[in-house]
N, C-alpha and C positions, 0 to 999 in steps of 0.2 A: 504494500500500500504506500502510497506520495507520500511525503511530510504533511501533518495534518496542518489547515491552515490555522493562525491565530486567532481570525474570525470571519462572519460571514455576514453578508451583507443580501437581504432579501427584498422584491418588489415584485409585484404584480401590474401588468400593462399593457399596453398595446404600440406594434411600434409605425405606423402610418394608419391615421395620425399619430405621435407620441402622445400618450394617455398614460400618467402613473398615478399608483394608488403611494400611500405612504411609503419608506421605507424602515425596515426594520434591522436592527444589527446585534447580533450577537458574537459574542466570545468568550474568552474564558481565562481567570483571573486564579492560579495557584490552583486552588481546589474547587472552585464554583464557578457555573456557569452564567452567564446575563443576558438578557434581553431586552430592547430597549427601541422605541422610536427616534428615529433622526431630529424629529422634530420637536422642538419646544415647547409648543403651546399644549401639547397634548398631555400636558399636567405633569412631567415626568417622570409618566409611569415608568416599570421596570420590574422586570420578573428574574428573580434570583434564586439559582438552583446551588444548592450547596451541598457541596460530597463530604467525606470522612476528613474533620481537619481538628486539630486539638485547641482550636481558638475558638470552635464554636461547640455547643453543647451537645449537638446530634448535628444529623444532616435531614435536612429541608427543604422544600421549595417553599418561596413567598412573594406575592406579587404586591408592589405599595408604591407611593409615590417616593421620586428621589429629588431633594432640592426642594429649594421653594417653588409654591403652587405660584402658575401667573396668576392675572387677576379675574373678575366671574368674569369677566366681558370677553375673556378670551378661553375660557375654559374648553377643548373641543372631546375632554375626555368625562365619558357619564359614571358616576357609580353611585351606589346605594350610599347614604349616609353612616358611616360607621362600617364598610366595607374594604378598607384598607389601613392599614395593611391585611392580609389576610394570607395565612398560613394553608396550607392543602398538601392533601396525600401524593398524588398522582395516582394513576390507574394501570396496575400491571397489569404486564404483556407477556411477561416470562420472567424465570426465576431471575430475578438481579437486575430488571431492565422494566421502567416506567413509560407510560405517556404523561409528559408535564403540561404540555400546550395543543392548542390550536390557531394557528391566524386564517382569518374567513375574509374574503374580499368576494363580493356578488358582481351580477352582470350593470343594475342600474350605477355602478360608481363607474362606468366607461361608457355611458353612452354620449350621444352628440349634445348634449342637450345639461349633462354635470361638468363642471368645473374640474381640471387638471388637478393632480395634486402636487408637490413641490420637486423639482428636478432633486435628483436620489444622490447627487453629490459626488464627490472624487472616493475612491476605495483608498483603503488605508493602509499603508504596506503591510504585506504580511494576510493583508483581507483578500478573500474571494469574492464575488459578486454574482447571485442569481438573478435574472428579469425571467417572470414566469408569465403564462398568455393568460391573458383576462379572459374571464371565465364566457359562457354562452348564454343565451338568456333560458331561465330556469334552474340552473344551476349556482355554483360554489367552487371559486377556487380555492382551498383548504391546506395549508403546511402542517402537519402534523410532527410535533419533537418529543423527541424519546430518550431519555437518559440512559445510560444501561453503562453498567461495569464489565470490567475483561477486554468486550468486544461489543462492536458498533451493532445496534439492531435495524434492519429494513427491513422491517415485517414479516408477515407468514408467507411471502409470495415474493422471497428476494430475487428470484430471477428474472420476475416480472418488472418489480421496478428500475432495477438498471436498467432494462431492454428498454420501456419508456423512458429513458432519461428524468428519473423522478427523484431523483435522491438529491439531499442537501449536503455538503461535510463528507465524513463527520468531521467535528472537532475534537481535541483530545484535552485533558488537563492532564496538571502535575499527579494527580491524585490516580489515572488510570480509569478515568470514567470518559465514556464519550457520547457527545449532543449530536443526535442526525435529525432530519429533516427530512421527511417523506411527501411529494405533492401528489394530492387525491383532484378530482374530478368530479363531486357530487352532485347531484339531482338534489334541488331544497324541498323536492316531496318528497322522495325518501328519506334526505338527513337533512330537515327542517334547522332553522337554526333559532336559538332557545327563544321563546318570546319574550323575554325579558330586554331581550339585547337588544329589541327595539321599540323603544318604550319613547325612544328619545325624541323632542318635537321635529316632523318632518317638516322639508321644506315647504313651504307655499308657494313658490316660482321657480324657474333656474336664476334668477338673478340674487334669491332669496339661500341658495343651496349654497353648505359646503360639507368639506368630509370630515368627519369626528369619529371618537373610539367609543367601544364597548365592551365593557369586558365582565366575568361572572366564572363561579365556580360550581358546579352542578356533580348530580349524582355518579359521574362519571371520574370526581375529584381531579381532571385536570383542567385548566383554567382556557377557556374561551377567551379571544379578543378578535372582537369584529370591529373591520371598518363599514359605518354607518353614514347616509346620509342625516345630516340637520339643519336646522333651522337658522340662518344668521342671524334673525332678528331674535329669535330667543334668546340665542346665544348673548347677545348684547343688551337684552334686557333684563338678565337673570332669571330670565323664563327654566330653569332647566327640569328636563323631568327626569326624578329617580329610576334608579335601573338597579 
């Protein structure tokens, strides 16, 4: 196997016309993995996987803001009141090997008619960079990431996802644990996504749209984060609804 990279840079889009949805980046810090939006205003959140390391008390995953929150007029990230930080299991896959996440982008954040989201920036040495295709209408583009010790997991069907070119990483830590990234191709009738996550006030116009987060942890114990359309005038009026 290559040298694992340092970190990984993910987006979802279209490239005529260029249409991107956020970008996300992860890597990995000693014994813990990260996760994190490029961008700032989206309250910066941050999901942190931590392995076996004698500075922390166990090993965890937890998703919570990092930094100071901007201000409500800019806030594009929803959650429940009292909802971060918040601690979660993940949902094993096999012995010694989790699902910690999911990031969901749908087909309405590319169409003619939504707003770009912000060019995904320079890669940062030592980073890889994926641009995945925006999803079709009805469906879900889905990165699914899985922790796992020893050796890297690509699911029940690993022959399958190389041969589609679906695999993230992995990444590896000091610790011998490693983060992949599996891209799926859902149907939102068969894997709906949660209703909670879209709770958030929709736009009224396209002049009225932009793209914000949502995120939740469900019976599945690994942590959802969709990009959502919202509302800019809520956003700016401190209209926000609970998620």
């Amino acid at each position: 196997m290559a040298q694992s990279p340092t970190g990984i840079y993910v987006c979802v889009g279209t490239r005529d016309p260029v249409k991107l949805g956020f970008t996300w980046r992860m890597w990995w810090g000693r014994t813990s993995f990260y996760l994190k939006p490029r961008l700032s205003i989206l309250g910066g959140l941050k999901v942190s996987l931590h392995g076996p390391d004698p500075r922390h008390t166990k090993p965890g995953y937890k998703i919570a803001a990092d930094g100071a929150p901007p201000r409500d007029d800019q806030v594009y990230m929803e959650s429940t009141d009292g909802f971060l930080p918040c601690w979660f299991g993940g949902q094993a896959v096999r012995a010694g090997a989790d699902r910690v996440a999911r990031l969901r982008w749908t087909s309405e954040l590319f169409s003619d008619d939504f707003p770009p989201g912000p060019n995904a920036g320079r890669i940062g040495k030592g980073f890889q960079g994926s641009l995945l295709q925006a999803p079709p209408p009805g469906f879900a583009a889905d990165v699914d990431l899985f922790l796992a010790n020893y050796a890297p997991y690509y699911g029940e069907k690993e022959r399958d996802v190389f041969g589609k070119n679906a695999v993230i990483g992995p990444i590896k830590s000091a610790a011998g644990q490693y983060l992949t990234g599996i891209v799926f191709r859902r149907s939102l009738e068969e894997a709906p996504t949660p209703p909670d996550l879209l709770r958030a006030s929709p736009p009224m116009s396209p002049a009225d749209a932009v793209r914000g987060m949502a995120a939740g942890v469900y019976d599945e114990r690994f942590v959802w984060i969709c990009e959502v359309p919202m509302s800019r005038q809520a956003i700016q009026s401190g209209a926000r609804s609970a998620i």
